[in-house]
N, C-alpha and C positions, 0 to 999 in steps of 0.2 A: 171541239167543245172541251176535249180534254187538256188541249193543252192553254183555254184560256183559264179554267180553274185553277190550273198550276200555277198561273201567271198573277190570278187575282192574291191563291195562299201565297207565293214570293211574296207579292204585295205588301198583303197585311203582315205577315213575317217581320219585315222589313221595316214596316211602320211603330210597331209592336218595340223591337229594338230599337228604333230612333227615338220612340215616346221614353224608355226605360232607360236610353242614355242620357236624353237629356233631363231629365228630373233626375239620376244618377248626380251629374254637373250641376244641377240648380243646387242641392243638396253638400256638396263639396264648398260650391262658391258662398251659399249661405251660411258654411259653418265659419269660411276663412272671412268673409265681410265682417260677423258678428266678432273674430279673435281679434282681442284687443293685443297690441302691438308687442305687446311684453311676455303675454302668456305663455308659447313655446320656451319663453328663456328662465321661467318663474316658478319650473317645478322643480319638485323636489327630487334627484336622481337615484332611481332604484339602485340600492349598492349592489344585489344580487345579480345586476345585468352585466353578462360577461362580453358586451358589444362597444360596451363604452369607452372612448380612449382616456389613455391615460393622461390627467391634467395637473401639473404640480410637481414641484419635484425640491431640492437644495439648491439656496443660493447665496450669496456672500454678496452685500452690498452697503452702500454707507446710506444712514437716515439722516433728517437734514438739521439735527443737530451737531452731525460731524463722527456720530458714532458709528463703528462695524455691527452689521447686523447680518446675521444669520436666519435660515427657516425655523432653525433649532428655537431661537428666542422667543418664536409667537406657537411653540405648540404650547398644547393643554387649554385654551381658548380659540374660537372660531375667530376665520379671516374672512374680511372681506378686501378680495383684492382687484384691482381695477391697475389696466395699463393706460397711460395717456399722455401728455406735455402740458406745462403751464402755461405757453403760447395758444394753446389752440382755442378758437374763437366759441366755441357754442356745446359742441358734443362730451368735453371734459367736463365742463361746469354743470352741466346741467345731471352728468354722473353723482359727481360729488357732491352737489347740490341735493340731490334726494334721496343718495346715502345717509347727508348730513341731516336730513328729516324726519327717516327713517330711523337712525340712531337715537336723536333725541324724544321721538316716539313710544323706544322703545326704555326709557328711561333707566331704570337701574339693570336693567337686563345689558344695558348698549356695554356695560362693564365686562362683559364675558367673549368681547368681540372687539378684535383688534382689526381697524380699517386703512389698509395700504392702499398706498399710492405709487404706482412706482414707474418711474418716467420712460418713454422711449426715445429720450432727447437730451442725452448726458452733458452732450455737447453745449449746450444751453442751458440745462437746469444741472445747477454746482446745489449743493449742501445750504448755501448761503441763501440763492435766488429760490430754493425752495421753501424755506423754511419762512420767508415771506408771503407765499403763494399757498399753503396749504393753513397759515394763519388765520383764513375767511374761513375757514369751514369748520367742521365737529373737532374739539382739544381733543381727541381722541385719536385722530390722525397720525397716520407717519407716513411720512413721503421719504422716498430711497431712489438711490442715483447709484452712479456705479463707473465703470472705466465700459466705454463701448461691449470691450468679452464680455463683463457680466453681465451687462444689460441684455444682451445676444441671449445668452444662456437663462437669464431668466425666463425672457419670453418666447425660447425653442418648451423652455419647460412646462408652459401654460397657454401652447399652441398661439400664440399671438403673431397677429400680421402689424407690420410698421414700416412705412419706408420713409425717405426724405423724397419733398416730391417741390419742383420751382412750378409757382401758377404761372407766367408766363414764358418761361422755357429758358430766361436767362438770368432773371435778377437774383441777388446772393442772396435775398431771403427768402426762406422756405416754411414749408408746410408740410407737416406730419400725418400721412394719410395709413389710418389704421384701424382697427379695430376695435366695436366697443363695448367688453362684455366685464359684467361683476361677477368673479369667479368666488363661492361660498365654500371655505374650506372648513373641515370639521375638526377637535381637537387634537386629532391624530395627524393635521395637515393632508387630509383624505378630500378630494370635490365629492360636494354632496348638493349643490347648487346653482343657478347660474340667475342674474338678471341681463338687461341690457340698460341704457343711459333713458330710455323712456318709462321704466319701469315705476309705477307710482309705488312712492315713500308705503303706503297703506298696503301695499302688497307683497312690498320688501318684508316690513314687520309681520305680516301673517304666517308668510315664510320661516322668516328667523326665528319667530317664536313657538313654530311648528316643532324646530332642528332643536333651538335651547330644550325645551321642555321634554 
């Protein structure tokens, strides 16, 4: 008798933590169903948090009107900086695309914010080919290129993944398989932000306007 009591409390025990993990789970899944895709990328980063790595750093690289350009040049106003190619079919454009909407959004504010572009594809985007390329988007723009090292060293410095990758294993033309995040730096060239290329324009601006004010 004794020991089917035992057997019945295991039971319910058991039942008890199965009900409480899975509404645990439902509760996890419902919050991550509800996060719209951009949210983890779209706040704004505790400066106080000593967990954070370090994102940003010096770098020396040419913009595509043929000029040297340093980090030095864009403190005292906030960057929005983005790595990517002007090859690539969908994930660039649709970056800069709601950068660009974002910016003009934010209209006289958009003044206080200088928005990089800066290529993982030296090899293909010259000073010339970009300066044609970053022309569709916000006049506020700079796109920056660079000799392979500094383009390395940029993007060790802003944690960025890039590689040259052939879709089918042999042909000479390539595709740039990377990473796609809008890094928000502060006056001081400090990260204080991040989006990603899904990020809607309207969430950008709440953001920005959070940092400006």
């Amino acid at each position: 008798m004794m020991g089917s009591s035992v057997k019945i409390y295991v039971s319910l025990v058991a039942i008890g933590i199965c009900v409480a993990l899975s509404m645990w789970v439902g509760k996890i899944y419902d919050q991550y169903k509800n996060m719209s895709a951009y949210t983890p990328l779209a706040e704004i980063v505790d400066k106080g948090s000593t967990g954070l790595p370090h994102i940003g750093g010096p770098f020396t690289l040419t913009d595509h009107l043929g000029n040297s350009r340093t980090d030095a040049d864009f403190k005292g106003k906030y960057m929005m900086v983005y790595f990517g190619y002007s090859f690539c079919p969908d994930i660039c454009p649709a970056a800069l695309s709601n950068m660009t909407e974002a910016l003009i959004q934010l209209e006289t504010k958009a003044d206080q914010i200088y928005p990089l572009f800066i290529t993982i594809d030296p090899e293909r985007d010259t000073s010339t080919h970009l300066a044609r390329y970053i022309g569709i988007f916000h006049p506020r723009f700079i796109a920056l290129t660079g000799t392979p090292q500094q383009i390395e060293k940029a993007k060790k410095a802003y944690r960025v993944y890039g590689t040259k990758t052939k879709p089918d294993g042999t042909s000479t033309e390539y595709v740039m398989d990377h990473s796609s995040i809008i890094y928000v730096m502060d006056r001081q060239g400090r990260f204080v932000a991040h989006f990603n290329h899904t990020t809607p324009p309207q969430e950008m601006v709440r953001i920005l306007n959070t940092l400006i004010s």
